[in-house]
C-alpha atoms as one frame of an Amber mdcrd trajectory, in Angstrom:
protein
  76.609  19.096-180.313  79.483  20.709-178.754  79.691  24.222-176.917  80.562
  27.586-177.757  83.225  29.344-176.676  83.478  33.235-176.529  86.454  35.328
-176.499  86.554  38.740-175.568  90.297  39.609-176.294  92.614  42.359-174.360
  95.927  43.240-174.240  96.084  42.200-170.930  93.459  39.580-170.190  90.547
  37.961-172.023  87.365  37.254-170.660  85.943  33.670-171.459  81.781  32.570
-171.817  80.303  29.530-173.293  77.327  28.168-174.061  75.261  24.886-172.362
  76.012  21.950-174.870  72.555  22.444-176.459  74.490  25.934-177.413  71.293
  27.708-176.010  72.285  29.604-172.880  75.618  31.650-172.766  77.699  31.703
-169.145  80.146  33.480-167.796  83.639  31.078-167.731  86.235  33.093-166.293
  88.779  35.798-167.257  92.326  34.183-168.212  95.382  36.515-168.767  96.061
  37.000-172.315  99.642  35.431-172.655  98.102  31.868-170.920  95.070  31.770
-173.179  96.185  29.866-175.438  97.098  27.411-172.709  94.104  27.439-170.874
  91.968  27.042-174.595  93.817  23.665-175.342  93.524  22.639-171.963  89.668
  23.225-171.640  89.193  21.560-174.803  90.780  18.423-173.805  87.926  18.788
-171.049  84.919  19.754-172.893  83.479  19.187-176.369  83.947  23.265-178.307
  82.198  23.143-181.739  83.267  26.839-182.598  85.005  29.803-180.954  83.626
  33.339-181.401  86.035  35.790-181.046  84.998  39.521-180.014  85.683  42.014
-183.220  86.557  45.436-181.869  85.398  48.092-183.933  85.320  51.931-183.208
  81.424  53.296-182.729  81.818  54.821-186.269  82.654  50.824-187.808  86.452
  51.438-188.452  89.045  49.410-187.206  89.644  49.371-183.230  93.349  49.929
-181.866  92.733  45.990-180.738  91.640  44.809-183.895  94.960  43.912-185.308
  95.716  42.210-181.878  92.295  40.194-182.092  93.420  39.303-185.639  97.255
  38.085-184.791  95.545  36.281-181.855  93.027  34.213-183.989  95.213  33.285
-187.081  97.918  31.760-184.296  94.436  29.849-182.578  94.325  28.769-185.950
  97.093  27.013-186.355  97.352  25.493-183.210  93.373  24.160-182.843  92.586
  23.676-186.510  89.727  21.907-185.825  87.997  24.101-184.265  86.340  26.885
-186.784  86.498  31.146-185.482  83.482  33.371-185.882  83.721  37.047-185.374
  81.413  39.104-183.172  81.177  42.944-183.868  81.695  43.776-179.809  81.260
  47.281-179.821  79.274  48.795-176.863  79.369  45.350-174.610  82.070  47.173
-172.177  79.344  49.755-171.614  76.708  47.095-171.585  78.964  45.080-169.468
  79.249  48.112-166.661  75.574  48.452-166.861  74.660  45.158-165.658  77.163
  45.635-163.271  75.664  48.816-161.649  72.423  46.823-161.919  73.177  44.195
-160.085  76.323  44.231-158.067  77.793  46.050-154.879  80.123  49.123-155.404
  83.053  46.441-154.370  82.593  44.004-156.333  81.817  46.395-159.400  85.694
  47.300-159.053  86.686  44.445-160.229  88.010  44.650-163.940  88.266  41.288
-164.708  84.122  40.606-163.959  83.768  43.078-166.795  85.752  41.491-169.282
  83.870  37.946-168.534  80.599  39.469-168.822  81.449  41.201-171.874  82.234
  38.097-173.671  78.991  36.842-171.756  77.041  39.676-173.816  79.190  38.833
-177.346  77.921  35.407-176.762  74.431  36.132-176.347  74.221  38.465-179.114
  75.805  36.257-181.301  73.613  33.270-180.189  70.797  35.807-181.575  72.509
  36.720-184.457  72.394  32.886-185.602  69.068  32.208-184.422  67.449  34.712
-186.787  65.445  33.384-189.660  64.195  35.006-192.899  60.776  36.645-191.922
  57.972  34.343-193.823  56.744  36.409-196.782  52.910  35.269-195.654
């Protein structure tokens, strides 16, 4: 069983979480700028066993279309092509920035809450885990 990796894509950097290899608990990675993910996705694979990539879906609070969706899009069909074997799930990500500044004020100091790039890894922290939830969800027995 190999890991997941999450994606939460910007137009300036992308925040990175995966899971344990028993694809149970989502972490945290780091936050990569957006034009060397690629790089750094072919080089972590050569490192680590990824079964699947989830990418974050950015969608307006109303369902439409975010202004990053077509960016998200463009990003995955070129991951695509250059990591075939590895198949791309989408994540409806809307609210984890909030959710992601939350935790934040929850647990961190005022200075390290300033830092942007902690919110973008702990974003794709929460896609992860909400997608990990998504999967683990099971008809309800009709008994």
């Amino acid at each position: 069983m190999g890991r997941i990796l999450c994606i939460d894509y910007g137009k300036k950097r992308c925040g990175i979480a995966v899971t344990d290899v028993l694809q149970i608990i989502p972490n945290g990675l780091t936050t990569v700028p957006t034009h060397e993910l690629l790089n750094f996705l072919e080089t972590y694979i050569q490192k680590e066993n990824v079964e699947r990539f989830v990418l974050g879906l950015p969608k307006q609070p109303n369902g439409q279309p975010s202004e990053n969706q077509a960016r998200v899009l463009q990003f995955a069909k070129t991951l695509q092509k250059k990591i075939s074997h590895i198949p791309i799930d989408f994540y409806d990500e809307r609210f984890t920035s909030v959710l992601a500044h939350q935790a934040m004020l929850d647990t961190l100091k005022k200075e390290q809450r300033r830092n942007k790039e902690l919110v973008d890894e702990i974003s794709a922290c929460i896609i992860l885990r909400d997608y990990l939830e998504s999967q683990s969800k099971s008809p309800a027995s009709p008994y």
